[in-house]
ZADO-1210 file (C-alpha; in nm, 4 decimals, padded with zeros to 6 digits):
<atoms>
<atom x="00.7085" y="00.0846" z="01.0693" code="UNK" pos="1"/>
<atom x="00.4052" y="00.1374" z="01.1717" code="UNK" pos="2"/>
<atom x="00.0776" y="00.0793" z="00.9794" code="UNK" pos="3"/>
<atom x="-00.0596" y="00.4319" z="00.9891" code="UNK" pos="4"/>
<atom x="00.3141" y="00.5829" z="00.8472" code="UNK" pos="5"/>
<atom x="00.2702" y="00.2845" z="00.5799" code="UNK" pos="6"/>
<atom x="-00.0731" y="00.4066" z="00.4504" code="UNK" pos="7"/>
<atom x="00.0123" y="00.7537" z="00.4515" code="UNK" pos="8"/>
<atom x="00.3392" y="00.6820" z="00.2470" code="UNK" pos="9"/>
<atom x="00.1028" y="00.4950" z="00.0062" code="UNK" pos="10"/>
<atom x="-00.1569" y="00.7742" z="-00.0393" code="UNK" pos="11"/>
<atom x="00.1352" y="01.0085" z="-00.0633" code="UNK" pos="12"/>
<atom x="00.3212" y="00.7905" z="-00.3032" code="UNK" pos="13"/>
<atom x="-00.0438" y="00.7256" z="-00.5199" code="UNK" pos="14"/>
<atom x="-00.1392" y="01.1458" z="-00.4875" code="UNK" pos="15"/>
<atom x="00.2240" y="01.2054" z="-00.6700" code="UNK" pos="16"/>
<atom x="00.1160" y="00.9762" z="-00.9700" code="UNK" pos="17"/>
<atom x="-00.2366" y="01.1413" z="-00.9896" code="UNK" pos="18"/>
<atom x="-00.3761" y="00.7553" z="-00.8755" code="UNK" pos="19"/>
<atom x="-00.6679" y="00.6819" z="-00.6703" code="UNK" pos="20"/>
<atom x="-00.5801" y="00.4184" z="-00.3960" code="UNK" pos="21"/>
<atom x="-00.8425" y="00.2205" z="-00.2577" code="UNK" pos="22"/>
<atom x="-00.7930" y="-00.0141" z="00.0621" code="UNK" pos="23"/>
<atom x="-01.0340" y="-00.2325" z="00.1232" code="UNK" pos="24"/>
<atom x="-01.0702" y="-00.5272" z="00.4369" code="UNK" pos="25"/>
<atom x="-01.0556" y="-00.8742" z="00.3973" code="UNK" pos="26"/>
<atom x="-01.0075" y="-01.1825" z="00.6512" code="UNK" pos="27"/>
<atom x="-00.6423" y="-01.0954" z="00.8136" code="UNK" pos="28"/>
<atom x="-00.5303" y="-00.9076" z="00.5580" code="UNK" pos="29"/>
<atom x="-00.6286" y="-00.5728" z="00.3782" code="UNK" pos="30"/>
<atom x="-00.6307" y="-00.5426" z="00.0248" code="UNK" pos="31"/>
<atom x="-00.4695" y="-00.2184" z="-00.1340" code="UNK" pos="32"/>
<atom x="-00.6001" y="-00.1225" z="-00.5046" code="UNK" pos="33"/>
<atom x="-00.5045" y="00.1615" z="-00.7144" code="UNK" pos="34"/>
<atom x="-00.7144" y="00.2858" z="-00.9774" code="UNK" pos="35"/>
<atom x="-00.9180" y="-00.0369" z="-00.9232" code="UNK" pos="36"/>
<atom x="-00.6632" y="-00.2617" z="-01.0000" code="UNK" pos="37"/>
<atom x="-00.5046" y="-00.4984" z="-00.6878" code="UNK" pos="38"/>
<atom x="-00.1645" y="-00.4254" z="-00.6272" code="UNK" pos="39"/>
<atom x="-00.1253" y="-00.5841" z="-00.3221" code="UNK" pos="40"/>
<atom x="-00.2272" y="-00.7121" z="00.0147" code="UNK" pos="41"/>
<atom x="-00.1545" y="-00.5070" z="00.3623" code="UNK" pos="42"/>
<atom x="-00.1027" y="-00.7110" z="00.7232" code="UNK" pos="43"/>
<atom x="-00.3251" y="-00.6035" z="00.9811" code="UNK" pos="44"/>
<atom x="-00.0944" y="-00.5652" z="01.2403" code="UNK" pos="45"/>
<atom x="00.0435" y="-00.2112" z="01.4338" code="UNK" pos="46"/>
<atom x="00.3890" y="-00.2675" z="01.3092" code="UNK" pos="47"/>
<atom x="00.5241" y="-00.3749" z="01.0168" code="UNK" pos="48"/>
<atom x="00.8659" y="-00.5023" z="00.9607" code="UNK" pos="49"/>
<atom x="01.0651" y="-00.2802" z="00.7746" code="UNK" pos="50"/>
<atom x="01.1662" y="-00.5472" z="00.5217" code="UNK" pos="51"/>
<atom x="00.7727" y="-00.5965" z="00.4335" code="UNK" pos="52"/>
<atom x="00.7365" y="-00.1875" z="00.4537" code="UNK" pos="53"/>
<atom x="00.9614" y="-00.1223" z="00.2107" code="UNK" pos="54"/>
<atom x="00.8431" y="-00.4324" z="-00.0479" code="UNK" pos="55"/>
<atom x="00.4806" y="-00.2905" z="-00.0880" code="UNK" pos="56"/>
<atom x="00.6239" y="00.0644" z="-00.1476" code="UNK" pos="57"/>
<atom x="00.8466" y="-00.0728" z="-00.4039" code="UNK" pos="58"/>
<atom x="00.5822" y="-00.3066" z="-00.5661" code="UNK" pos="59"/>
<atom x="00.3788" y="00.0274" z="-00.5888" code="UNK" pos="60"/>
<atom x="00.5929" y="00.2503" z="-00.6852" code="UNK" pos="61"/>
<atom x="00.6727" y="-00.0341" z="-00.9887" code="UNK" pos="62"/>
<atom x="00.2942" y="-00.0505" z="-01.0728" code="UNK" pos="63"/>
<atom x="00.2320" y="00.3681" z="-01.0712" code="UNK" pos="64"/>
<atom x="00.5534" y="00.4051" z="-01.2950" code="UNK" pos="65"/>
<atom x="00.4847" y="00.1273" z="-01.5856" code="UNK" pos="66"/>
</atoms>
């Protein structure tokens, strides 16, 4: 997948739960936060595997419905 379809599944995902995602930059790795709490960390790389892809949506898609 590739990064830019991964963010915009993540602001989509956050805008459905009324949430406020921030991503911020860090060393290799981008950190995502919604509604100022971490959630998770992003790789910095074009493509993702699809494996990874789908872990982060599911971890946020946990955290937005608890």
């Amino acid at each position: 997948m590739k990064r830019r379809d991964l963010d915009k599944k993540i602001t989509e995902i956050a805008k459905n739960h009324n949430a406020v995602v921030e991503i911020t930059h860090g060393g290799s790795h981008d950190h995502c936060k919604i509604n100022g709490l971490p959630i998770t960390t992003l790789p910095r790389h074009r493509e993702i595997n699809e494996m990874t892809a789908r872990g982060i949506l599911n971890k946020l898609r946990k955290h937005l419905e608890e």
